[in-house]
Each structure stands twice: as C-alpha cells, then as structure tokens.
C-alpha positions in Angstrom: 73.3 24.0 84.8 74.0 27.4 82.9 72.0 27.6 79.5 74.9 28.0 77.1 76.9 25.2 78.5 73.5 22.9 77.6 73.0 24.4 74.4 76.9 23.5 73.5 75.7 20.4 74.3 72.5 20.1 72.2 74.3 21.7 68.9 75.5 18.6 67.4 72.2 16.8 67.5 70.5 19.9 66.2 72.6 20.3 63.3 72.4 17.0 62.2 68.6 16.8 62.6 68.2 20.0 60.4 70.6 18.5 57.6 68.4 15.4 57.6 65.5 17.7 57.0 67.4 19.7 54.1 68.4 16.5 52.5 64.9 15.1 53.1 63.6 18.4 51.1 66.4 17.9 48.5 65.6 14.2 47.5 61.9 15.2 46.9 62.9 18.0 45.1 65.3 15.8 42.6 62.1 14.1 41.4 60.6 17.1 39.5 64.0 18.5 38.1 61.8 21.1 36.3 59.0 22.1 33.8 57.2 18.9 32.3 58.8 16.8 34.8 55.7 15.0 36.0 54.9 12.1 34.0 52.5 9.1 34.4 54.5 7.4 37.0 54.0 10.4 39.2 50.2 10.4 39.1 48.2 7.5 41.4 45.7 6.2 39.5 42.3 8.3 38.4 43.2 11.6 40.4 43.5 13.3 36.8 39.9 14.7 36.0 38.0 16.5 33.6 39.2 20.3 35.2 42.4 19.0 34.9 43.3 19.3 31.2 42.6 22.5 28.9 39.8 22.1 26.7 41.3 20.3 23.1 44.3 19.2 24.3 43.0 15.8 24.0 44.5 14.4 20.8 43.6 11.3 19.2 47.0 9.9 20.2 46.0 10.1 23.5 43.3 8.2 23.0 43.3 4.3 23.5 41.8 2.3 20.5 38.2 1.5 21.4 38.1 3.9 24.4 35.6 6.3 22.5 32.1 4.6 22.8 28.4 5.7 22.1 28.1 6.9 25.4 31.2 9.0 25.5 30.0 11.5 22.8 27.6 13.5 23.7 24.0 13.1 21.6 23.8 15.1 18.3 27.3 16.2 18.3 29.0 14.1 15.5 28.3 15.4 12.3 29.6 14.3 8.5 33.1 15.7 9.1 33.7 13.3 12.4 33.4 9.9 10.5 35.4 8.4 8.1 34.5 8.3 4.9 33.4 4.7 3.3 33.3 3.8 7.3 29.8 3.2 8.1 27.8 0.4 7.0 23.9 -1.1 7.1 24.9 -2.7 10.7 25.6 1.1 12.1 22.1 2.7 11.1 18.5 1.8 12.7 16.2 0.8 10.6 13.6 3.4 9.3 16.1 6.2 10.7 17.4 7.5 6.9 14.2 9.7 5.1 14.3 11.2 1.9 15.9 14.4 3.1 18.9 12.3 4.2 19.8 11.2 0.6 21.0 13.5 -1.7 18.7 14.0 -4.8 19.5 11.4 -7.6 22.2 9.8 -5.8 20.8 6.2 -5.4 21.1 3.8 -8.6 19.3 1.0 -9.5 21.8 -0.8 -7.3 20.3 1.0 -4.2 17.4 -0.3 -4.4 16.4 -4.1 -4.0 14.6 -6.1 -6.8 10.9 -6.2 -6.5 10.5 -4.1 -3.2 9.0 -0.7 -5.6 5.5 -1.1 -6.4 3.1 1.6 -9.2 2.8 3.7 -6.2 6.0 4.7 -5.2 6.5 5.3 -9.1 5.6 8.5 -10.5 4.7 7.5 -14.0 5.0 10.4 -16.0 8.8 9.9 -15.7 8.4 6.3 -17.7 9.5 6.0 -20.9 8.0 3.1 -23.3 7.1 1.1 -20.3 3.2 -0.4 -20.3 1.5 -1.7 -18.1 1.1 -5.1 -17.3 -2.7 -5.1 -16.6 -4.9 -4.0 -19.7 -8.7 -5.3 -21.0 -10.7 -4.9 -23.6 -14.1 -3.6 -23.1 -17.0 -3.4 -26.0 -20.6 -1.2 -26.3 -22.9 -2.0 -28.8 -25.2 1.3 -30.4 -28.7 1.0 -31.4 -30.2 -1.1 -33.7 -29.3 1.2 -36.8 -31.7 1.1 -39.3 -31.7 -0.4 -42.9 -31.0 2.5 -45.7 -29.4 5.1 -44.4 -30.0 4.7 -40.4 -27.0 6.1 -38.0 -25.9 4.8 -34.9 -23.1 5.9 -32.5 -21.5 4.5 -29.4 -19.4 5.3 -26.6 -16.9 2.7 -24.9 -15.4 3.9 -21.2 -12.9 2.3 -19.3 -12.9 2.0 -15.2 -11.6 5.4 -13.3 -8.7 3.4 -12.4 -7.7 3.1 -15.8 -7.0 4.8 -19.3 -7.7 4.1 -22.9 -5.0 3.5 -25.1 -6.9 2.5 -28.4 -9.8 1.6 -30.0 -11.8 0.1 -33.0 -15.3 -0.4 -34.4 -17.4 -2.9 -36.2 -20.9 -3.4 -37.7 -22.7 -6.7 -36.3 -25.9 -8.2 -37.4 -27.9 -8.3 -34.6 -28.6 -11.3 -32.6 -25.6 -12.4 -33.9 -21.6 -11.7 -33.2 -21.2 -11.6 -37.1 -19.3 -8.6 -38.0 -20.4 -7.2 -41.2 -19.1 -4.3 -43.4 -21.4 -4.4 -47.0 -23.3 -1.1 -47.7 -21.9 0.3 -43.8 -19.7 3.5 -43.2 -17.9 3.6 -40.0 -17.9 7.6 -40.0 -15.7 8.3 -36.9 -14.2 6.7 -34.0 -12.3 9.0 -31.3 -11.5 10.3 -27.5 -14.7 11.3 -26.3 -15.6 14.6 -27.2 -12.7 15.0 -29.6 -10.0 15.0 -26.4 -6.6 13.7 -26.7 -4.2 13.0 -24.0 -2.2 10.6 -22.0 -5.3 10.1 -19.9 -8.4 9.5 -22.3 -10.9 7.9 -20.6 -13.0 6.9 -23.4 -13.7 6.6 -27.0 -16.7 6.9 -29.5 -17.5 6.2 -32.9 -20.0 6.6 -35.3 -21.3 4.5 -38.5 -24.3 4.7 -41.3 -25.6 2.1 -42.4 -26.5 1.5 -46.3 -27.4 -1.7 -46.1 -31.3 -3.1 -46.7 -31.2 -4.6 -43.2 -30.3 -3.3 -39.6 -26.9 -3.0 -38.3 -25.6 -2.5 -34.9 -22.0 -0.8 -34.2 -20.0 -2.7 -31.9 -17.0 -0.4 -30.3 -14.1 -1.9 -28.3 -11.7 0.0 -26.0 -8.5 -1.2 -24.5 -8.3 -0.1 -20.7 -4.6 0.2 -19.1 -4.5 0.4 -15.3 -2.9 4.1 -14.6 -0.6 2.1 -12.2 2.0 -0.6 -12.9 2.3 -3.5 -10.7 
C-alpha cells in the first residue's frame, strides 16, 4: 500500500492523540496559575526541609503553639532578649544553677530571701547597724593580793578569740571572800588593753590602790560578744 495513502489514514488518530497530550499539559499547568501559586495542598507531607526555606523567614506566626521545645533550640543560644519578661518562674530554673554573678548587685530584698535560712557567716557584720549579738558572757580576773596602806594591784580580763569586749568594770574584794569593798580603795584605771580602742578590743585592764589597813584584791569583769550572730 503506497505510504501517503496510509498516512491519510493515520492523521486523525494522530491529531487527536497529540491534543490529548496538549490538553493533558494544559490541565497541569492550570494548577500553578503563577508566582506564589503553590500552597500547602500542593506539598505531600514532610518533603519541605531545612534547605528549603531562606534563613529567617520563619516567623512566629508560622509557628504552632508549643512546637518550640528544649530540644529545638540549640544549647546556649537564648539569651535575655528571647524570653518574656515576668515569664519565667522557680519551676523553669535547676536548683543551684543562679550564682552571685547572675543577680544584679542590690537587687534582692528582704522578700528574696527566706526567713531563718542566713546564718553570722553569710553576714558581713560591719554593714550592721545597732544589731548585738545574741551570745555574750561575762568573764572576771582577780589581781594580787594588794597590800594594806598604799599597795597597787592591776588586772587584765580577755575574752575568747572568737569574741570581742564590749565593756567592762572593776571592784575591790576582801579576799577569801566575794564581798566587794570600796573604803580607803582607788580604782585608778580601767581600759582596752594597752590603751587600744576599736570595734574589736579583745580585752580590758584596770588598776586600783589600796588605802585601806587591810589587803584588797581587784576583781575585773569583761563582757565577751561572739564576733558572729547566730
């Protein structure tokens, strides 16, 4: 059979099978009329990754509630600016994770801190004003036997290294007895040892002469404060 008379007879079938093509072609193309065509309908499921998207054009509003956990942010990149302020309570920070260069000087109030959990260490007591401590004793020395017209005696009284002396006072005493006395006896002095002054004064002295006809002693007593409260 001659060639053109078969390909007169194959035309029709190859037309219509190349308009189903073009119309094929032109149905897919509908779907995507143009630029920013291709919404979430279009896409299967998790074939959008990481290399997909332009770095911060992530928004919060593309962001489900609760989609951003602990694990999601990379460690040490959140920093004041990323949280919300008044958002964060005890629950969010570990225990023993906040140090003293984490709170801003003078920023904590009595509020801050919980009754009874400071002890005299953790307060530097030079910053006290008119607060004593609860812890003080009275300590005594007694002098020589001073003797009868005109003998002298001193004595010195020292408290414990743990604490200071906050006062002191002296008395004459018959000896063998605790009967104070003060006929024909001059307390002379009584002072820091050595004449030295201070919030720290370890211990006091004191002198007396007696001018009685019989011997005196001289009785000194110190009160000792602990250096610490608590």
């Amino acid at each position: 059979m001659p060639t053109a008379s078969i390909l007169r007879r194959r035309l029709p079938v190859l037309t219509a099978a190349a308009m189903a093509v073009t119309m094929a072609f032109a149905g897919s193309a509908s779907a995507l009329p143009g630029s920013g065509s291709v919404d979430n309908t279009d896409l299967r499921a998790n074939v959008v990754r990481s290399i997909h998207i332009k770095n911060g054009e992530v928004k919060n509003l593309d962001l489900a509630l609760g989609s951003v956990i602990a694990s999601t942010v990379a460690d040490g990149s959140l920093t004041g600016t990323d949280i919300q302020d008044g958002s964060l309570t005890g629950d969010d920070v570990a225990d023993g994770t906040i140090k003293s260069a984490d709170v801003t000087d003078r920023s904590l109030t009595g509020d801050d801190v919980a009754n009874d959990s400071l002890t005299g260490q953790q307060v530097k007591e030079s910053t006290l004003q008119g607060v004593a401590s609860d812890r003080t004793r009275t300590v005594s020395n007694d002098s020589a036997v001073m003797a009868a017209n005109g003998g002298t005696g001193t004595v010195t009284t020292a408290c414990a290294t743990t604490e200071r002396a906050i006062g002191a006072t002296a008395a004459v005493i018959i000896p063998a007895t605790n009967l104070g006395t003060l006929l024909d006896v001059q307390v002379t002095y009584t002072m820091p040892s050595g004449g030295v002054g201070g919030s720290d004064i370890a211990s006091y002295e004191a002198g007396a002469r007696n001018m009685s006809v019989s011997p005196r002693i001289l009785r000194l007593f110190v009160t000792c404060q602990a250096k610490t409260i608590g």
